[in-house]
matplotlib code that plots the C-alpha trace (Angstrom):
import matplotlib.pyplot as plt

x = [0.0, 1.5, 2.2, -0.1, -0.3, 0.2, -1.4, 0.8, -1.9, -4.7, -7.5, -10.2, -8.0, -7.3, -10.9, -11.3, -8.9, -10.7, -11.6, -15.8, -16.6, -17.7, -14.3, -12.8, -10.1, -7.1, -4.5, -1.2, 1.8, 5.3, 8.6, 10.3, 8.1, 5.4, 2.1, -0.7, -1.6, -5.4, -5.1, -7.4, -7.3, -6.2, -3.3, -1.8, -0.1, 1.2, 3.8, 3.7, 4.9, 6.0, 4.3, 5.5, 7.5, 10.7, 9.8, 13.1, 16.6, 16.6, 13.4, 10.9, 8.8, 6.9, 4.3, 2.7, -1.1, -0.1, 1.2, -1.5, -4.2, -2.8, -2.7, -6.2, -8.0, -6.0, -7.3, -10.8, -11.5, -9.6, -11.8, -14.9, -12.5, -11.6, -14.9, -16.8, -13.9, -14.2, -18.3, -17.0, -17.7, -16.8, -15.4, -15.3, -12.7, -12.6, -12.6, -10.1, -8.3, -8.6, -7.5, -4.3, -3.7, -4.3, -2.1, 0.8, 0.4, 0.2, 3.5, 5.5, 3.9, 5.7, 8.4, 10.1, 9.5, 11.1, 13.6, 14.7, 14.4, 16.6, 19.1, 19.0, 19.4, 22.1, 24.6, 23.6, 23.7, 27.2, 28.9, 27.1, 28.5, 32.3, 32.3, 31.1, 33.5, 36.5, 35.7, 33.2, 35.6, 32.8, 30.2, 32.9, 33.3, 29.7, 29.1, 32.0, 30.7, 27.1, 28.7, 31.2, 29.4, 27.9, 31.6, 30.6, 32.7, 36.6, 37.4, 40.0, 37.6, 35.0, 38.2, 39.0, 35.2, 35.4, 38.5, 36.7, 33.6, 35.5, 37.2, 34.8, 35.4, 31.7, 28.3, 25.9, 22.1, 18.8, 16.5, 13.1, 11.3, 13.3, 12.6, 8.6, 8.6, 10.1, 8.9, 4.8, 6.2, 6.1, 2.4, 1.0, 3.5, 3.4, -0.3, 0.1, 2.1, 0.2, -3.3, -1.2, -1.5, -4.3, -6.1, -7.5, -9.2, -9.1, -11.1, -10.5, -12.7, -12.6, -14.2, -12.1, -9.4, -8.2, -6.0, -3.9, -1.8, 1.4, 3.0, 4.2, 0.9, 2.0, 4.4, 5.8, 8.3, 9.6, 8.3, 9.0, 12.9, 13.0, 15.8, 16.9, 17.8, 17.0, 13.3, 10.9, 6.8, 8.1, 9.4, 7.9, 7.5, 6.0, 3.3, 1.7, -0.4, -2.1, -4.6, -8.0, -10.0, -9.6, -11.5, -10.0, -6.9, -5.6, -2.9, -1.7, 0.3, 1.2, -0.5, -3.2, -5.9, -8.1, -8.7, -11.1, -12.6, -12.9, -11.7, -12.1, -8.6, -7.2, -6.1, -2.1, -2.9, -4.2, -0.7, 1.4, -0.1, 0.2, 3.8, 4.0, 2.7, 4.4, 8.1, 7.5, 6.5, 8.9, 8.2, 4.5, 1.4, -2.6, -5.3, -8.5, -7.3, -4.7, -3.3, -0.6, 1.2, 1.0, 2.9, 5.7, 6.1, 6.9, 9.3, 10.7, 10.8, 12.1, 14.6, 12.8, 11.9, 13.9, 16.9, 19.5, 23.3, 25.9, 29.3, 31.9, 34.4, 38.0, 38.4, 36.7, 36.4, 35.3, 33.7, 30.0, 28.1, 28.0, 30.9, 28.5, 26.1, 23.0, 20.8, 17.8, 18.1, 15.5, 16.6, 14.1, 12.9, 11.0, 8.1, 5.4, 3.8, 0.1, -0.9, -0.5, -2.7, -4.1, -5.8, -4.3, -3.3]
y = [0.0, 3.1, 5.7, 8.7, 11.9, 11.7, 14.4, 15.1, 17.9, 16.0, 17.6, 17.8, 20.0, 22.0, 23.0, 24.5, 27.2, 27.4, 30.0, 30.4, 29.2, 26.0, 24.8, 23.6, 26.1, 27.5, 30.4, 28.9, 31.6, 30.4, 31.2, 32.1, 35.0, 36.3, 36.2, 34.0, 31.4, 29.9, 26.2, 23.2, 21.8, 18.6, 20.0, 21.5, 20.0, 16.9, 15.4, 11.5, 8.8, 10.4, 7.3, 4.6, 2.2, 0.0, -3.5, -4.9, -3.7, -2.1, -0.1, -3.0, -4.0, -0.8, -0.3, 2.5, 2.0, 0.9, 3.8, 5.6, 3.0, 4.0, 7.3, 7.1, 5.6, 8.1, 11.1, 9.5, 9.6, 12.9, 14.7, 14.0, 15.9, 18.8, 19.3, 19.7, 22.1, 23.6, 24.4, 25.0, 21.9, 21.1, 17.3, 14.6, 12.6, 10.0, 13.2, 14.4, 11.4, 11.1, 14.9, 13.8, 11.0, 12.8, 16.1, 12.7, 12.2, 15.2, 16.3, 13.1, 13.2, 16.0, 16.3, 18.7, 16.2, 13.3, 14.7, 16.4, 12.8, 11.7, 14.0, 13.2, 9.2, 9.8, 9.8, 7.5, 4.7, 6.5, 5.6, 1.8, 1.4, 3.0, 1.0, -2.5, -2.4, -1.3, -3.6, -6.2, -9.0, -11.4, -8.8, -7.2, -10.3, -11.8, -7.8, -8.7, -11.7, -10.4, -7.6, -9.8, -12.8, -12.3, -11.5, -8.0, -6.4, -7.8, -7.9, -5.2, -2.7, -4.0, -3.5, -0.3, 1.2, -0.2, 1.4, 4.4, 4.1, 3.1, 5.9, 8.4, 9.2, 8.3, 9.3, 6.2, 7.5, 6.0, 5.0, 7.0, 3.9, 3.2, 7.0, 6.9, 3.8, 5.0, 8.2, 6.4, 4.3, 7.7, 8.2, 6.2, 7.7, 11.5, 10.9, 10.3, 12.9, 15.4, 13.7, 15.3, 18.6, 20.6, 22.1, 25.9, 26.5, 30.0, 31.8, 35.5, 38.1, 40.3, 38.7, 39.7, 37.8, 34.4, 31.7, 30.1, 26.9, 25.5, 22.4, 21.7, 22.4, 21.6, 23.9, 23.5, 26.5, 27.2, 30.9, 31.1, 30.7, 30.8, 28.5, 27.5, 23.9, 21.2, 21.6, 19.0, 18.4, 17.3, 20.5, 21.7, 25.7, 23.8, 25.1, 23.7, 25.4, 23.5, 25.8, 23.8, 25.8, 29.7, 30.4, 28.1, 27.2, 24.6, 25.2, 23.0, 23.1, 21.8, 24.5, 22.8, 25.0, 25.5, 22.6, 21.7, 24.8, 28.1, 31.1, 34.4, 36.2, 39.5, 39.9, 40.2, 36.3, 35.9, 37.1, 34.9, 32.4, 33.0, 34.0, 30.7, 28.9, 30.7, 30.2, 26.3, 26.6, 24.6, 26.3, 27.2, 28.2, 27.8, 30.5, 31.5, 34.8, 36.5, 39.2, 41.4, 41.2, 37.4, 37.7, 39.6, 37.8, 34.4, 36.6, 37.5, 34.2, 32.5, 30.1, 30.0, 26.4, 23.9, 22.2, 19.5, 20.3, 17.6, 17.8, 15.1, 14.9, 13.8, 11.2, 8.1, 5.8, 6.9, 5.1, 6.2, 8.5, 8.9, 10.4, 12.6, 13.8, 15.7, 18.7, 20.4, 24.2, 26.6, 29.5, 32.0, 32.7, 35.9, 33.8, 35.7, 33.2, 31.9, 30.3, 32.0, 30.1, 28.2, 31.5, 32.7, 36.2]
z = [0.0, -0.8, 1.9, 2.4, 4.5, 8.2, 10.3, 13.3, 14.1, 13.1, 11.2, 13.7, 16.0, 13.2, 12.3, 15.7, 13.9, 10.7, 9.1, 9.8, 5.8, 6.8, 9.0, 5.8, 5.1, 7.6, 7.1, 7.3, 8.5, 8.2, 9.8, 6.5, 6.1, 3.6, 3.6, 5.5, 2.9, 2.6, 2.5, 3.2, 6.5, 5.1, 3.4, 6.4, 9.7, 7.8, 6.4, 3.5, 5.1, 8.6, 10.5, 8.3, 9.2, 7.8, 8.7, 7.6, 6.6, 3.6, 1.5, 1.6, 3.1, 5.1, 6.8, 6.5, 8.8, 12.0, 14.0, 12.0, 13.3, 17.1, 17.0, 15.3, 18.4, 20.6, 18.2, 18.2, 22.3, 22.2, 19.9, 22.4, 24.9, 22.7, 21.2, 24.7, 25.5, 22.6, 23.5, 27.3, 28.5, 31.9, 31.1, 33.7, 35.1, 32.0, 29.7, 31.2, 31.1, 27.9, 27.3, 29.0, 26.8, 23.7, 24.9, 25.7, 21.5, 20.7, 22.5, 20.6, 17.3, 15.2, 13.2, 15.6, 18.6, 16.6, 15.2, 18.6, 20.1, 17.2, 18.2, 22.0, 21.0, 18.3, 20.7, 22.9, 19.6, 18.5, 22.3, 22.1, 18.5, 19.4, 22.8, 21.0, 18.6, 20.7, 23.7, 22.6, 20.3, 19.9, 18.6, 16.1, 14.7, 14.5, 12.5, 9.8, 9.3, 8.4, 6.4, 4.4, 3.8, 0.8, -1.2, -2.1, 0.7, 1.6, 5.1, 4.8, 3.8, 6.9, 9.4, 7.9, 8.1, 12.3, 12.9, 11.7, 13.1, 16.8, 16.7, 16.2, 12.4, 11.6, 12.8, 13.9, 14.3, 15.3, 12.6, 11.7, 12.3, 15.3, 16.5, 15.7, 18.0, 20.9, 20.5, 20.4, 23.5, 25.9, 25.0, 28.2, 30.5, 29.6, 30.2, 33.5, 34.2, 32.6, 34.4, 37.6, 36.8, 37.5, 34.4, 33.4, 30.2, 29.0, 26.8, 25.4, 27.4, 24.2, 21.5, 19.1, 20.6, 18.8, 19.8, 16.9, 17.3, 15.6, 14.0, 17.8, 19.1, 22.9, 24.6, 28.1, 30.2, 33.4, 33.2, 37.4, 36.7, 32.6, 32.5, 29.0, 29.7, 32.1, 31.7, 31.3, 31.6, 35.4, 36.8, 39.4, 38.1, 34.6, 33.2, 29.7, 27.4, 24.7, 22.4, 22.1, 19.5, 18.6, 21.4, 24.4, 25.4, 28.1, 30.9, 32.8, 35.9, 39.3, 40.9, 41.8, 43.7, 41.0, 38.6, 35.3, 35.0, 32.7, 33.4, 31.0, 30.6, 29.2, 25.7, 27.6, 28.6, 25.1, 23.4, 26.0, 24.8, 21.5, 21.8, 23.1, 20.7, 18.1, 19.8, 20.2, 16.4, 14.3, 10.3, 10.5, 12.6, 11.8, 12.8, 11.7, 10.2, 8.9, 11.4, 10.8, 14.6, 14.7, 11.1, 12.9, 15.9, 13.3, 11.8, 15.0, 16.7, 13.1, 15.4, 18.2, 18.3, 20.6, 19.6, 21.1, 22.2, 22.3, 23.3, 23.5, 26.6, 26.3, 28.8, 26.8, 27.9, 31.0, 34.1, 34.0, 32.1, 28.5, 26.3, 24.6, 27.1, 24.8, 25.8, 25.0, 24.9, 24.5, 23.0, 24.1, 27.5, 29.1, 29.7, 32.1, 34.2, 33.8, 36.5, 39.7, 43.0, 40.7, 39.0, 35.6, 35.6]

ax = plt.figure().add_subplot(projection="3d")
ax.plot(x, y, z, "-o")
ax.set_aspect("equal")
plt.show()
């Protein structure tokens, strides 16, 4: 079967942002400037192939339906959740159960996420493949063998290509497939942590007022300390926002006095959000119109999105720890907090 489009933001969500024609149709901004483009919902937020996966070495076989099929019984339960927010609809515990599971895909999903998580696992497989090779005899030999015994590569070109590779002269990386997996496993886990959190949902007092969302529709900060690294949906000054439709958006944070309910904000709150949304946005963002300051702010925050660091240290092999430790470091900071009590600002 031949591959088709993946929606990391799937389509439903995305006609909460729709222009009001119908909720086909979606102005698309992107971070290498001009002007909003009109586009079909479908056509937006998605990427051929993303979720397929290599069953075996080489091209062939792949399969392209089952991380599709997954994520399309998440998606299913979660659109009950998003469209009773999206009519402020107070949900219940399994709703918001189900919220938290579908936030959990939504955070792992996109091209961004993976390909951060690619980045964090590279070097992990890099010291595993340097260390096997330099240390592990019975493994470098079992390797030759599978690479030599069909006569189309001679042994001194295998030893020459480990030498390399043990040595650090060639970069080793996780696989797509390999990345999408491991990237799906976290689903169950970040749901419970995000079921932990106590949720707001905001909606714009001024009616005027419009949340957009991005092609990493779930952002996270520290906006108590605005550190730009060693931050994670498990610190304790977190605080999540997730836009729902243009007209609500989800925060979530450990400041739990006030949980699962709505709360009408100024239109400051409404452009920290959308500041946030736009800064976690990796090349584009989706809104129901096409607005001039929202235009500048992509401009402005053009490399604003996440990214990994990795540095190698000297003394390898060492005892413990990795040779290449990895880091994710966010750029931009200056985040005004939220949540504040349990009330949003």
């Amino acid at each position: 079967m031949p591959s088709k489009r993946h929606h990391f933001v799937p389509r439903f969500h995305l006609r909460h942002f729709a222009i009001p024609d119908g909720g086909t149709h979606i102005f698309q901004y992107s971070k290498n400037g001009g002007t909003p483009v009109r586009a079909s919902t479908k056509d937006v937020g998605c990427r051929k192939g993303f979720y397929s996966l290599n069953t075996e070495p080489g091209p062939s076989p792949v399969d392209h339906e089952s991380v599709e099929r997954l994520l399309a019984g998440i998606d299913g339960r979660g659109a009950s959740a998003v469209g009773a927010l999206s009519r402020f609809g107070v949900l219940d515990e399994s709703g918001l159960e189900q919220l938290c599971l579908y936030i959990g895909a939504l955070v792992v999903r996109t091209p961004s996420y993976v390909a951060m998580l690619k980045s964090l696992g590279q070097p992990i497989v890099q010291e595993m493949a340097e260390r096997m090779l330099r240390f592990d005899r019975t493994f470098r030999e079992r390797l030759r063998r599978s690479f030599t015994e069909d006569g189309h590569i001679h042994e001194e070109e295998v030893d020459a290509l480990f030498d390399r590779l043990a040595n650090g002269g060639m970069k080793v990386s996780p696989s797509h497939s390999a990345t999408i997996a491991i990237a799906i496993a976290q689903i169950p886990k970040l749901a419970i942590g995000l079921r932990m959190m106590s949720w707001i949902y905001i909606t714009p007092r001024d009616l005027s007022q419009r949340f957009v969302i991005s092609d990493q529709p779930v952002f996270y900060c520290d906006p108590v300390t605005n550190k730009s690294t060693g931050i994670g949906l498990a610190s304790a000054n977190v605080e999540v926002t997730v836009p729902i439709s243009s007209r609500v958006c989800a925060i979530g944070s450990m400041e739990g006095n006030c949980s699962n309910v709505f709360e009408e904000v100024s239109d400051d709150a409404v452009a920290e959000v959308n500041r946030r949304t736009i800064i976690s946005s990796e090349c584009y963002l989706y809104g129901s119109e096409s607005n001039n300051k929202i235009e500048a702010l992509m401009r402005e925050f053009k490399n604003s999105c996440p990214y990994v660091v990795t540095s190698r240290v000297d003394d390898f092999p060492h005892p413990g720890g990795l040779a290449m430790p990895s880091t994710i470091h966010f750029p931009t900071t200056g985040f005004t907090p939220m949540v504040r009590g349990g009330l949003v600002y």
